[in-house]
Residue, then its C-alpha position, 0 to 999 in steps of 0.5 A: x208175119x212182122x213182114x207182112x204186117x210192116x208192108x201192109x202198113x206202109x202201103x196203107x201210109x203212103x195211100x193216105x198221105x196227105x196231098x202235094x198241089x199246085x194251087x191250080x192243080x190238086x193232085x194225090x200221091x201215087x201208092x207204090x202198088x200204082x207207081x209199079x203198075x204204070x208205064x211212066x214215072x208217075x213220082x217223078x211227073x207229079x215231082x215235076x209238077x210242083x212249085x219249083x219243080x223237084x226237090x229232095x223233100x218231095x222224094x224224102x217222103x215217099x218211101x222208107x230208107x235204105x236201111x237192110x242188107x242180106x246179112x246176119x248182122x241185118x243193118x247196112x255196113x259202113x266202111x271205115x278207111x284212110x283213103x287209098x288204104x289196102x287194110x278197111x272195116x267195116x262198122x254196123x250202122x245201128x252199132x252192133x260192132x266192128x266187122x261183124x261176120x256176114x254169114x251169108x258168103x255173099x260177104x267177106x270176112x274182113x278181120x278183128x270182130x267185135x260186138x257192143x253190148x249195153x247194160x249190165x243185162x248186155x243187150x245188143x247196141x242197136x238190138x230194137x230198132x224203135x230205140x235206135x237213131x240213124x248214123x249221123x256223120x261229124x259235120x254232115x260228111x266226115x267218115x266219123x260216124x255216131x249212133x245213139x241208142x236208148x237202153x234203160x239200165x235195170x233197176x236191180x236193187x236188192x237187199x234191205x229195200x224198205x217196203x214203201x220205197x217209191x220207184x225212182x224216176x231215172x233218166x233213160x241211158x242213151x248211148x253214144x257210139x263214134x268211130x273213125x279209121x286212123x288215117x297215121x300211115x302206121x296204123x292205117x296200114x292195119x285197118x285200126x278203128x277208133x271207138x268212143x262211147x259216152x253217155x248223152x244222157x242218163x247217169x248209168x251206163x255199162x258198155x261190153x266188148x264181146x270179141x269174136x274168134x278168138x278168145x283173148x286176154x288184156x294184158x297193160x291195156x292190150x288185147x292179146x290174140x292167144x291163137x285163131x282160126x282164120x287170118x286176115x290177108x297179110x297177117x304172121x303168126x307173130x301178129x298178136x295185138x288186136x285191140x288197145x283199151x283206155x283204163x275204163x275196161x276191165x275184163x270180166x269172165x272172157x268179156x271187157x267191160x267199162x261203166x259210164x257216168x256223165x262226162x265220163x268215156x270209154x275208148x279203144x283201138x282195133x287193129x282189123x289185122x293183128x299187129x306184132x307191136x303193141x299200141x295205145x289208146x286212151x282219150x287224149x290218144x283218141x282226140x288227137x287221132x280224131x282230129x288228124x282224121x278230119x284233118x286228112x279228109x279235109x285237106x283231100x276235099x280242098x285239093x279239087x273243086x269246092x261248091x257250096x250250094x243252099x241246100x246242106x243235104x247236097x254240100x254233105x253228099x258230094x263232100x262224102x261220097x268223094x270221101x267215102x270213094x277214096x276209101x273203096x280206093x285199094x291202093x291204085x284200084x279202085x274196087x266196086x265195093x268192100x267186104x263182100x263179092x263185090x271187093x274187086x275191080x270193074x271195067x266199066x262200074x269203075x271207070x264211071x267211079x275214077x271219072x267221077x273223082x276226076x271231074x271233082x279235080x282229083x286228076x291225080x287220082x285219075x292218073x293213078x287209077x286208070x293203069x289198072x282200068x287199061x290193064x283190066x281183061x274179063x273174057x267174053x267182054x274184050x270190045x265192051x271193055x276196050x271202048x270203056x278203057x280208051x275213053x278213059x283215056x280221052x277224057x283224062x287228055x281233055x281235062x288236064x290237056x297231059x299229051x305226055x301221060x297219052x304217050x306214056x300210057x300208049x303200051x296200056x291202050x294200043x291195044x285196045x285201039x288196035x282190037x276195035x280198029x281191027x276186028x269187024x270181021x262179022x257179016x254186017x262190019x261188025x264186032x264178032x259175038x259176044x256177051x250180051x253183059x256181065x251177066x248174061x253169058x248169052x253171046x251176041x251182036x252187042x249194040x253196045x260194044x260196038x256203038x261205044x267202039x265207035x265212040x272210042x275211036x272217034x274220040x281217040x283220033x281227035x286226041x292223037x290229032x290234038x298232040x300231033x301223033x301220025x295213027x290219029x288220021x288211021x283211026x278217024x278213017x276207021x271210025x267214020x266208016x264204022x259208025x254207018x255200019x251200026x247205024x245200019x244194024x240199028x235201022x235193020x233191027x229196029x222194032x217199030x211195034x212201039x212208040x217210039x221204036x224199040x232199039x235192040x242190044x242184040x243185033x241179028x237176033x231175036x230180041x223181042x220189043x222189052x214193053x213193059x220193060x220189066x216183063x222178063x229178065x232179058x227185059x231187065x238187063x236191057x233196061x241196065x245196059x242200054x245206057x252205054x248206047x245213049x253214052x255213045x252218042x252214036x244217033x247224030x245230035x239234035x235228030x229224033x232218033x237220039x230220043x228213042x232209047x231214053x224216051x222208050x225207058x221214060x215211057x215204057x216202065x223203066x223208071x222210078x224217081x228218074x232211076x232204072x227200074x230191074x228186076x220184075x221178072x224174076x225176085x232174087x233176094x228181096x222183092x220183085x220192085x227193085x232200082x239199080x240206080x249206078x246204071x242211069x248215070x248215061x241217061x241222067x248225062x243225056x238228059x242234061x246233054x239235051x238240055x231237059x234240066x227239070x228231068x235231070x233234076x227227077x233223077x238227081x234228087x230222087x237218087x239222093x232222096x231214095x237211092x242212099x241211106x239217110x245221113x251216110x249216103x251208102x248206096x248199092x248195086x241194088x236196091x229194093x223199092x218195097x219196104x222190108x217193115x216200117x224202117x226200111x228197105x233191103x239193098x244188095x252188097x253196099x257200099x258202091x262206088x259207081x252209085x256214089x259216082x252217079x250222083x256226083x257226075x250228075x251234079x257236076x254236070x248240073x252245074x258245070x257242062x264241057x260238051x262236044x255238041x258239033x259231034x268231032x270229037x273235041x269238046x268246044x261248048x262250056x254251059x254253065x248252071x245250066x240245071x240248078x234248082x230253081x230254088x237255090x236262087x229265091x232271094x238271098x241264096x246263093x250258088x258258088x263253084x269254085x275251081x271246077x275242071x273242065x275240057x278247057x280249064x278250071x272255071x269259077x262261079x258264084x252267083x247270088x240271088x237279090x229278088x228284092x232288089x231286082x237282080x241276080x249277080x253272076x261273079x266268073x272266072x272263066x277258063x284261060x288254058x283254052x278258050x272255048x267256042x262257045x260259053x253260056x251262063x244260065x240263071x234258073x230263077x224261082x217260078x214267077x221271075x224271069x230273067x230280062x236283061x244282062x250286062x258285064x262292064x258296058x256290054x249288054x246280052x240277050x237272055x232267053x227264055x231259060x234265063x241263059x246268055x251267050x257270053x262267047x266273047x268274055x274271058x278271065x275274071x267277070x261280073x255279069x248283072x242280070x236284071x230280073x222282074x215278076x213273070 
C-alpha cells in the first residue's frame, strides 16, 4: 500500500507543479504518465524551451532521486577505495553500516560487515527515512562521505521522579556519520575504512557496532575475528583482526558501544579482509588518515585536465566521477561495478570508462588499462569486441601521439585487425553471424559489428600510416571496400514504413520497424545498442542518412531528459519506465558532432540531474523512471563505471571537441566551447580549461564574461605538438546578446551567428576580444 500510496502522490505533485514559461510562451509540465505515453522527449523539448535553454534546475525538479536498489539493505551503496586498490567497501548511503550483505545474489559479499545502531533503544542509522538527510561529499567531491541522521534519545527516567516535574525540553540528537577508505598502501591493500561519529546536535548520543559473522571480542582496542564461515578473497586463517576501535567503545553483551556528548567522537577501522597484524585507531589516527585521503584524491585530480565552470554541482561531478572511477579500477582492470554481478571487466562499457579518464589526461591510466581490454574475449561477440579494442588503440595514438606503445601493443591488437580484415566470408561481404548483443544470444548479421569494424580498420590504417608502419595501405584498402558493402545492407534492409526510415541491427532478417520503440524487447535492445552505429560514422558526414538513427530515437520514444529509454515491453525488477543512460554516450557525441549544442545540453544535464543520485553522483546500468515513494527511485547494481563515463565524455566534448570532420581517418579540426551553457557566460562569470588533451596537444582556455562592459574575453593556449587545420573558438553568450566582432593583437575576425570565430591561423599563448551588444 505504501507503494501505491507514494506513487499516487507523486504523480499528483508533478500534475500540479507550478508552471515554467517564457514570457511569451506559457507552458505546463508535462506528468510523467505524459512523458511516457509521447513519441518525443517532451522535458527535454520544454527544457529546451527555456531562458537559456537546459539547466540542471530544471530537471532537478522533475522527478525524485535516485535513492533504492534491490537489496536487504534497500539504500544505494557507495564504494569506498584507494584508487586502483584489489580489496573495496562498500558503505549504505543512509548509514546503516559498512558491507552489509545484499542478500539478493545479485550482489556480492565483500567482507567484514557492520551495522550502526543509534540510541540506547539501538535503532537502526537511517532506519526512517523523513529523519535521515542525504550523503553529502567532504568539498562536494572527495570520497569522504557524511550522513546525518535524527534520533531523539528516550527519556528513560526512573526512580524518585517528583510527581509535578515538567518534561524537559532537550534538543534533538543528530548524528553524524563520516567515513573514507585509507589510501596508506598497507592498509588500502586490505579494504580498511575509517568511521567517525559525533553529534551535530544534542547532548546525548549513543552510537552500537553490531558486527556480523562472526561474533568477536575487543581485546586493547582490537576487534579479534574467534572463527567465520566465509572468507574474503585472499584471506589465511591467521588473518584475525577485523577492526580497531578508539577508547570511547566498550563492549557490552556481544555489542560495542561508545556515548557521545558535544565535542566529543567516536572513531574505528574496519579491515573489509582480516588482518594478521594488529593495527590503531583513534582520533588523532583518523585525522591524520583523513587527510592523506583527501591528499592522494587531489594530487590524482591535478595529474589531468583542470575546469572550473560557474556551476558548483558541474565542478563537483566531473572531479567525483573521475575519483570514484579510479576506485572501480581492480588493479589494471577496470571493472563495470563493484560488489555485485557487475564486479568484472566489459569490452565495450569499459573501453567507454578508460576512454573517459584518458580525455580527462589520465593517458597513464589509459595505457595500463587497455592490456587487459585488448586481452578481453566473451564468445559470441568476437567482431563486436574487436572493433571496440582497435579503437582503442587509435584513440590513445591520436591524444599521446606514443607510435612506440602502438608497436609494442601490436601482439595484443593484430589480431583483432587480422579478424575484422579477414572474415567476411558471408554472402553480402559481411561478418558471418553473431550475437545480436550481450543479452540477446539471438545471432544475427549485426549492423553494429560490422559498421564499428569498418570504422576500426579505417582508423587503424591512418595511425600505421602516421608511424610509418608497411600493413597501413592493406587495411586501408580493406576498409574502403568494406564499407560499401554495409552501406549496401544498409540500403537493402532499410525500413521506409517510418519517418525518417528505420534502420535495422540485424541485417537479412526480420527485424520489424521498433515505433514506439519500446513496443517489445527487441525494440528495447535496439534502442541500446544502436548507438555503436552513430559512433561509427559510418553514413558520410554532412548526408541526410547520419540523421536517421538519431532522429528516429529523438521521434519515436526512445528518449527521456536526452537519455535512452528501455525497457516497456517487459517489467524485470521495478517498473516498466526505466533509462539506461551509459548507452547515449554515442548519440550525446553525435549530437555535439553535428553541432546541435541545445540537445547536447538535454542529454548533459538531464543525466546529471536525474541519472545520479543527489550529492554522490552514483549512477547504474539501469535506472527507473517511477518513483518507488516519495524519496525516490529504484536502480539496478550501482555503482557504474560507464555511466560515470557518459557525463564526463559528454562534458569534455562540450568544452573541448578534436574531430575528424573530412572523414580520413585523422583528426584535423579543434572547436573549442563549442556548447557551453549559455549561462555560465551572463556577466561576470567565467569559464576556465586548462591543460585538456587533445588529438593535437594540450590546450587551455579561460574566457570571462564582462556583459556590462560590452565584452567577452577569451585567454588561450593552443595546442603546439601539432598543429590542426582547423581551429574555432565559439562564445555562447546568454539569450538577448550577441556576439559582433573579434580581435587578437591587431587581427580582426568574423563571427557567426553562434558566436564562433575561425582562429586557423593563431597558435601558442592568445588574447581574443570579443565585443558583444544586445541582440
Amino acid at each position: 500500500m505504501r507503494f501505491y500510496l507514494g506513487v499516487v502522490l507523486i504523480l499528483t505533485f508533478l500534475a500540479c507543479r507550478p508552471l515554467l514559461t517564457r514570457a511569451d510562451e506559457a507552458s505546463s509540465i508535462p506528468t510523467l504518465e505524459q512523458a511516457m505515453a509521447s513519441k518525443t522527449d517532451l522535458w527535454g523539448e520544454l527544457a529546451m524551451k527555456q531562458p537559456n535553454g537546459p539547466s540542471y534546475e530544471f530537471f532537478a525538479q522533475l522527478l525524485p532521486s535516485l535513492r533504492y536498489v534491490n537489496a536487504d539493505f534497500r539504500f544505494y551503496p557507495i564504494v569506498l577505495s584507494a584508487p586502483c586498490a584489489k580489496l573495496k567497501a562498500r558503505l549504505i548511503s543512509n548509514g546503516s553500516g559498512i558491507n552489509l550483505r545484499g542478500g539478493a545474489r545479485a550482489w556480492n559479499d565483500v567482507g567484514t560487515a557492520v551495522q550502526f545502531r543509534v540510541g540506547p533503544d539501538e535503532f537502526l542509522f537511517g532506519g526512517l527515512e523523513d529523519r535521515l538527510s542525504q550523503p553529502a561529499l567532504a568539498e562536494g567531491w572527495l570520497p569522504i562521505v557524511e550522513i546525518r541522521y535524527r534520533h531523539s534519545t528516550p527519556l528513560l527516567q526512573g526512580g524518585n521522579v517528583p510527581l509535578a516535574a515538567q518534561t524537559p525540553r532537550i534538543p534533538q540528537e543528530i548524528y553524524r556519520l563520516e567515513a573514507f577508505a585509507a589510501t596508506e598502501p598497507a592498509l588500502a591493500s586490505n579494504g580498511v575504512v575509517f568511521v567517525k561519529f559525533d553529534l551535530a546536535q544534542g547532548t546525548n548520543g549513543t552510537i552500537t557496532l553490531q558486527f556480523d559473522d562472526p561474533p568477536a571480542s575487543l581485546e586493547k582496542g582490537h576487534l579479534v575475528r574467534t572463527g567465520s564461515k566465509t572468507k574474503t578473497r585472499g584471506q589465511d586463517d591467521s588473518d584475525r583482526f577485523n577492526a580497531a576501535l578508539d577508547t570511547a567503545w566498550r563492549s557490552e553483551r556481544g555489542r560495542f558501544l561508545a556515548k557521545l556528548k558535544p565535542g566529543t567522537s567516536a572513531t574505528l577501522a574496519i579491515a573489509t579482509r582480516p588482518v594478521s597484524e594488529a593495527f590503531e585507531c583513534s582520533t588523532e589516527i583518523y585525522a591524520k588518515q583523513r587527510e592523506l585521503c583527501a591528499e592522494t584524491w587531489r594530487d590524482l585530480i591535478a595529474d589531468g585536465c583542470n575546469l572550473e565552470s560557474p556551476e558548483p554541482v558541474v565542478n563537483n561531478a566531473w572531479r567525483h566521477l573521475i575519483c570514484q572511477n579510479f576506485e572501480l579500477i581492480n588493479g589494471d582492470r577496470i571493472h563495470y561495478s563493484f560488489g555485485n554481478q557487475y564486479d568484472k571487466l566489459y569490452e565495450s562499457e569499459g573501453s567507454d570508462a578508460a576512454l573517459a579518464l584518458m580525455v580527462w589526461g589520465q593517458n597513464a591510466e589509459m595505457r595500463k588499462l587497455v592490456v587487459p581490454l585488448l586481452d578481453f574475449t566473451r564468445k559470441g561477440l568476437e567482431f563486436h569486441q574487436a572493433g571496440f579494442k582497435l579503437n582503442d588503440v587509435t584513440r590513445y595514438y591520436w591524444q599521446t601521439r606514443d607510435a612506440a606503445a602502438v608497436r609494442e601493443l601490436r601482439p595484443h591488437w593484430e589480431r583483432e585487425a587480422r579478424r575484422l580484415a579477414e572474415n567476411r566470408t558471408a554472402e553480402h561481404g559481411l561478418f558471418p553471424k553473431e550475437q545480436y548483443c550481450g543479452d540477446i544470444s539471438t545471432f544475427v548479421y549485426s549492423l553494429n559489428a560490422n559498421s564499428k569494424a569498418w570504422r576500426a580498420l579505417r582508423d587503424l590504417s591512418a595511425v600505421l600510416d602516421e608511424i610509418g608502419e608497411s600493413d597501413a595501405k592493406h587495411y586501408k584498402e580493406v576498409a574502403a571496400e568494406f564499407r560499401p558493402a554495409i552501406l549496401k545492407a544498409i540500403a537493402d534492409n532499410i525500413h521506409r514504413d517510418s519517418t525518417p526510415p528505420f534502420v535495422p541491427v540485424a541485417l537479412y532478417a526480420d527485424e520489424p520497424t521498433h515505433d514506439p520503440i519500446l513496443h517489445s524487447r527487441i525494440g528495447s535492445y535496439w534502442n541500446i545498442i544502436i548507438g555503436y552505429t552513430i559512433g561509427s560514422g559510418i553514413f558520410p558526414p554532412g548526408s541526410p542518412e547520419e540523421n536517421w538513427i538519431p532522429h528516429f530515437q529523438e521521434q519515436h520514444g526512445g528518449l527521456c531528459m536526452g537519455m535512452l529509454r528501455a525497457g516497456h515491453g517487459f517489467s524485470f525488477w521495478t517498473s516498466p519506465n526505466r533509462i539506461n543512460p551509459l548507452y547515449g554516450t554515442r548519440y550525446a557525441l553525435d549530437v555535439l558532432r553535428r553541432d546541435d549544442p541545445e540537445r547536447a545540453l538535454v542529454s548533459f544535464y538531464g543525466m546529471l540531474a536525474q541519472g545520479f543520485s543527489t550529492n554522490t553522483f552514483v549512477s547504474a546500468e539501469g535506472c527507473s523512471l517511477t518513483p518507488l515513494d516519495a524519496g525516490g527511485r529504484m536502480m539496478y547494481c550501482p555503482p557504474n563505471s560507464a555511466a560515470n563515463a557518459h557525463l564526463l565524455s559528454m562534458l569534455r566534448t562540450m568544452l573541448v571537441q578534436d574531430w575528424d570532420l573530412d572523414d580520413n581517418g585523422k583528426p584535423e579540426t579543434l572547436r573549442l566551447l563549442f556548447a557551453t551553457p549559455r549561462r555560465w557566460l551572463e556577466d561576470g562569470k567565467q569559464i576556465k580549461v586548462e591543460r585538456a588533451p587533445t588529438a593535437f596537444g594540450p590546450v587551455s582556455v579561460k574566457v570571462e564574461s564582462r556583459l556590462s562592459q560590452g565584452e567577452v574575453r577569451a585567454e588561450l593556449d593552443l595546442p603546439q605538438r601539432n598543429h590542426p587545420e582547423r581551429t574555432l573558438l565559439r562564445i555562447r553568450v546568454p539569450e538577448g546578446w550577441r556576439a559582433v566582432s573579434a580581435r587578437a593583437g591587431t587581427k580582426n575576425f568574423d563571427v557567426d551567428a553562434q558566436g564562433t570565430v575561425d582562429l586557423s591561423s593563431l597558435s601558442g599563448k592568445q588574447i581574443v576580444s570579443f565585443q558583444v551588444s544586445r541582440s
